[in-house]
N, C-alpha and C positions, 0 to 999 in steps of 0.2 A: 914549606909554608909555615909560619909563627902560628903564633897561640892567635896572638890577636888580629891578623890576617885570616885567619881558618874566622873569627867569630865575626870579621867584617864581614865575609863572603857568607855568610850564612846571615846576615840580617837582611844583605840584600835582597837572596832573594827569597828571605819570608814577606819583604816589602815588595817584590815585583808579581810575586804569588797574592798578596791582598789585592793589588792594583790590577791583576788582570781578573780576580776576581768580581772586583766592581765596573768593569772596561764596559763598554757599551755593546761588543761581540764578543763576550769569552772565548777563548779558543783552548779546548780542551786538549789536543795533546801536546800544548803550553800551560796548559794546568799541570798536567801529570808530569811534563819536566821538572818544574819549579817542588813539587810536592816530595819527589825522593829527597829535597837535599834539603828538606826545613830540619826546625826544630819544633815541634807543635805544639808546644805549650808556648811559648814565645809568640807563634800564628796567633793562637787566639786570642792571646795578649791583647795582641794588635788591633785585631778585629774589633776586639769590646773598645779599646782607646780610643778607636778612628769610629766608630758607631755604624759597622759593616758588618755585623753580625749576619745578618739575614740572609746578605747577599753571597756570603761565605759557605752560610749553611746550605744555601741553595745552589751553588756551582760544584761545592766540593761532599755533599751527602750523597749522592747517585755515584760515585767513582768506588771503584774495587775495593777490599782490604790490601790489595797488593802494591796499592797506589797511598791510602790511604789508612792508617795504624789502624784497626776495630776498637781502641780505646780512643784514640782520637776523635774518630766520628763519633763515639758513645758523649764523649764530653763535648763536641760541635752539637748533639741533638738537643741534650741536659740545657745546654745555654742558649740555644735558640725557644727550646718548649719555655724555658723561663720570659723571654723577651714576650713569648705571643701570649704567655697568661698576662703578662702587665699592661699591654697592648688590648687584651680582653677587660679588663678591670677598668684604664682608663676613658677604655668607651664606652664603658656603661655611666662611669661618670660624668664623660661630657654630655650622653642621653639628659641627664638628669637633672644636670644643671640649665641645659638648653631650654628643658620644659621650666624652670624655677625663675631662669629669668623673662622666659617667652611672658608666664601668668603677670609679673612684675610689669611688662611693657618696659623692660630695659633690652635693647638692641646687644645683639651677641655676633661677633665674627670667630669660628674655629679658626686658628696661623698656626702653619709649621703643625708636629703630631702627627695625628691620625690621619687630621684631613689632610695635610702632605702627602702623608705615607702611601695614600689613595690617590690624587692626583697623578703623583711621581712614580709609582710602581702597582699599581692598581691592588694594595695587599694594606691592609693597615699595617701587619704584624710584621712587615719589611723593615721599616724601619725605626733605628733606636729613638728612642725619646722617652726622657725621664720626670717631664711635667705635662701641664694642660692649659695652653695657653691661649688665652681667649683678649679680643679689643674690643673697647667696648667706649663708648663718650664720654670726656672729662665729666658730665653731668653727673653722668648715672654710675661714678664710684660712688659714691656715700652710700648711696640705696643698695648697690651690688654688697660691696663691703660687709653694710647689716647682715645680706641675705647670707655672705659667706658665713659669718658668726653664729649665726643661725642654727645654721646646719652643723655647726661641731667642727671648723676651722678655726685656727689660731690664724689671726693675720700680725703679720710683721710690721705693718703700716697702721698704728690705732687712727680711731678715728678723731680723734683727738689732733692728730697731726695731717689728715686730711679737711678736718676743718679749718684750721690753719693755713692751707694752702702750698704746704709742702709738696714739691714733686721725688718720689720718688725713683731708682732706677725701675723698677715693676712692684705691681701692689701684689707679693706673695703671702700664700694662704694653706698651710700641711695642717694637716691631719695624724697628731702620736700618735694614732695607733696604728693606721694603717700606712704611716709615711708617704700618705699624695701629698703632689704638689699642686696646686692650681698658680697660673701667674694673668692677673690681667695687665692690660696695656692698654694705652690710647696714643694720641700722638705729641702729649706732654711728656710720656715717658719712652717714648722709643727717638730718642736723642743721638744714635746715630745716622739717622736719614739727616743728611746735611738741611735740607730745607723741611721745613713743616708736612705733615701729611694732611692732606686734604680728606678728613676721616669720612665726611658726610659724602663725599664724593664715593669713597673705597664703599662704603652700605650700599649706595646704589649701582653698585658697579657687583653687585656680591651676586654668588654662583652661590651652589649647593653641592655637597658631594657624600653617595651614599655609603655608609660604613654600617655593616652586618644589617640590615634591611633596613639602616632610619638614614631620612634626609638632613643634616648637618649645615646648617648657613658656612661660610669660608668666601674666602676672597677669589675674583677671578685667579683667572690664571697666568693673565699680563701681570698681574700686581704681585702674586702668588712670587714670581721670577724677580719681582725690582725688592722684595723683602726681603725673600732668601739670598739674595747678592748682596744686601746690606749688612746681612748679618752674617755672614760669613767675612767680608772684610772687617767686619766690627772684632770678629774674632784671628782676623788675619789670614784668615782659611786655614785655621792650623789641625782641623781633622778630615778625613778623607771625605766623610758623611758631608762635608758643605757642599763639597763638589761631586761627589755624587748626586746629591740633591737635584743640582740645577741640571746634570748632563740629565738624569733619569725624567724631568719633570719635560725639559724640549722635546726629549723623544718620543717620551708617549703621547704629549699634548700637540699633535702634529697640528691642529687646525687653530693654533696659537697666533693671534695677530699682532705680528711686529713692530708695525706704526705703532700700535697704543701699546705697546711696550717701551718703544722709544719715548715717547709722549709721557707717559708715567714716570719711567725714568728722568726727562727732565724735569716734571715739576718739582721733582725732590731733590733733584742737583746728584744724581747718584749715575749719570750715564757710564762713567767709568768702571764704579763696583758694578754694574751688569757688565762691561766689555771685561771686567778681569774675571771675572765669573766665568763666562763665555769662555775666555783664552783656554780657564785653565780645563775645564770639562773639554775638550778639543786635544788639546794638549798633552793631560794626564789621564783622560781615558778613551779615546778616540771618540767623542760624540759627533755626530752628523750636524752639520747646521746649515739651512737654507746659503745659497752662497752666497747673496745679498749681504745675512747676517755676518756670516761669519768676516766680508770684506769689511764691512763696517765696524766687529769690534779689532781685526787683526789692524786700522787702519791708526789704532790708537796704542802709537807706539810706549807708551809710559804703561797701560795699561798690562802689555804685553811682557813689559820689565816687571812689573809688580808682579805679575804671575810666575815669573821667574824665581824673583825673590821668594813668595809663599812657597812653592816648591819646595826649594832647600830648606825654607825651617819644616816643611809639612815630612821629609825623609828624615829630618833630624829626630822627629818622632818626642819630642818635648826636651833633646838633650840641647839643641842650639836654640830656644824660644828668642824672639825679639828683645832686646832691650830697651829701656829706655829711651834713646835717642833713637831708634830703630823705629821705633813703634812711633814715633813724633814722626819721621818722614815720612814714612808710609802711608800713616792716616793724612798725612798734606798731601801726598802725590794721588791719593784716592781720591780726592775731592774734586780733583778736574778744575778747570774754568782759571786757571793760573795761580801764580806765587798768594798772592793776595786772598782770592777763597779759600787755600789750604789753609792759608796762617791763620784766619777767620773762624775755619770748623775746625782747626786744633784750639785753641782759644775758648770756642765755646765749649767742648769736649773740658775741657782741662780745669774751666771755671762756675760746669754749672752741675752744684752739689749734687749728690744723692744721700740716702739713709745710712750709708756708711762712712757719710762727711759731717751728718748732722750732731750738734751736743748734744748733751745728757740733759734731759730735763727744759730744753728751752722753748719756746713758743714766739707767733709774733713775726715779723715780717724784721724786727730788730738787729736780728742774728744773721742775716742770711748773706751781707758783705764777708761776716767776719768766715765763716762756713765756705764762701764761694772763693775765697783766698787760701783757707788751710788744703784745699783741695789738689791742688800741686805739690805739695810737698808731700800728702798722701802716696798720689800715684809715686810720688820719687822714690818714698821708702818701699811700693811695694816693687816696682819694678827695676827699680834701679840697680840691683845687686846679680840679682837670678833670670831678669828678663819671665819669666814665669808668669802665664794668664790668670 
């Protein structure tokens, strides 16, 4: 066997060792196959890329040193106890803001995070996540915004260009010292839902889910499922954590109602990112799905292609990313509802700016032709070359 034969065969199977790590039955003495023939520093690699840390430390920290290097596990421990201090720290921050906008009477939803991390694996400290992201009503940014500045955030978005009327891709807000991130949203800025979100609907539809003894507002758990499907095609599914997300969130949330999952999914025109969602949790980790469901999303054959397709760039592991014209079909064959929606929600993707399209210094509703034009040639120079997210 070649050099570079011996190093294909050994990516594999650090990649079929992450994949049965995140699988919905682990099967351990398919763990401990795959484990003599890694390289482990390359595993963990992996792990941190795809945001399956947790799930890694928890299948393979219980296995022998004879299975598993004692430096290995030492440095599987080291990078996990890091995950669940930052996991510690982001919760006390979302405490804290929760109370700051509760006093404010500005409406807060937890999405994705902690409150994921708890729906989808009953653990905060399961899953990666590097910010704090909360939706909240076009209204109540300006008021939030203050509140953020307030408290010792830098936002990205002045308020100067929210008076204006600027939409941003999310209104971000870190902290030098201690590098948090907060990101809020509403349904101006989360612009890949092909259709509008019906926000005041999602508040009255909103659950609670407890994290280290406090109750946290967040989205049901129908919606919970048509979010994280959105945002994982938004991203192409190109790390393992999308799709783990969703297989881990059906499974636990067994008393999860369908209809208003499909219902949800269509008022946003997103039936398909739930059906490629679906496919590929099924697919790439064996998740269970009512059979109703799963007739229903296998019955959408494009859906079932596009899972195909994330697959191969998701094993390429960032060395085949989408390119250009890649990324244009894909986001049109996600869209569902034929030729004509697709080209529609590429179009509006393609033409309606963010903060990284806006000038330097401009103001004013004047600019915003010229902004919503440059914006194609943007994405061209960044993706056109490298295909790179």
């Amino acid at each position: 066997m070649s050099l570079a034969d011996s190093r294909k065969t050994q990516a594999i199977a650090e990649w079929e060792l992450l994949v049965e790590c995140v699988s919905a039955a682990p099967r351990t003495p398919k763990l401990e196959d795959w484990a003599k023939t890694i390289a482990w520093e390359n595993l963990l690699g992996l792990a941190e890329d795809h945001g399956v840390l947790g799930q890694v430390a928890t299948q393979l920290g219980g296995l022998g040193d004879s299975i598993v290097p004692r430096e290995a596990k030492r440095r599987l421990t080291e990078l996990h106890r890091g995950q669940l201090f930052s996991a510690l720290r982001m919760s006390g921050e979302l405490f804290r803001l929760a109370e700051r906008f509760a006093a404010a009477n500005i409406g807060m939803l937890t999405v994705k995070g902690p409150a994921l991390a708890v729906a989808a694996y009953g653990d905060p400290g399961m899953r990666s996540y590097g910010d704090i992201d909360l939706l909240v009503r076009p209204s109540d940014i300006y008021r939030a915004t203050e509140i953020m500045i307030a408290d010792g955030f830098d936002a990205a978005i002045p308020l100067e260009a929210i008076r204006a009327g600027k939409i941003p891709g999310q209104y971000l807000f870190s902290q030098r010292d201690s590098k948090l991130l907060v990101e809020l949203h509403n349904d101006r800025t989360l612009r890949y839902f092909p259709r509008p979100l019906r926000l005041d609907e999602l508040f009255q539809r909103q659950t609670s889910v407890r994290i280290d003894g406090r109750e946290v507002p967040t989205l049901s758990v129908e919606d919970t499922l048509v979010l994280i499907s959105v945002h994982g095609a938004k991203h192409f599914w190109d790390r393992l954590m999308w799709i783990a997300d969703v297989g881990a969130l059906v499974s636990r949330q067994s008393g999860m109602d369908w209809e208003r999952v499909n219902q949800a999914a269509r008022e946003v025109g997103a039936e398909r990112m739930v059906n490629t969602g679906l496919c590929l949790a099924t697919t790439v980790l064996g998740t269970n799905l009512p059979a109703a469901v799963l007739a229903l999303a296998s019955k959408d054959r494009i859906a079932k292609r596009l899972a195909e397709q994330a697959v191969r760039w998701l094993r390429a592991c960032g060395d085949n990313s989408p390119r250009l014209v890649e990324r244009a079909f894909f986001r049109m064959r996600m869209r569902g509802e034929g030729l004509l929606a697709g080209a529609g929600y590429l179009l509006k993707l393609s033409l309606s700016p963010t903060e990284e399209d806006w000038e330097v210094a401009t103001q004013g509703r004047k600019n915003r032709l010229l902004e919503a034009a440059a914006r194609p040639f943007r994405l061209a120079r960044k993706y056109g070359k490298s295909g790179k997210n």
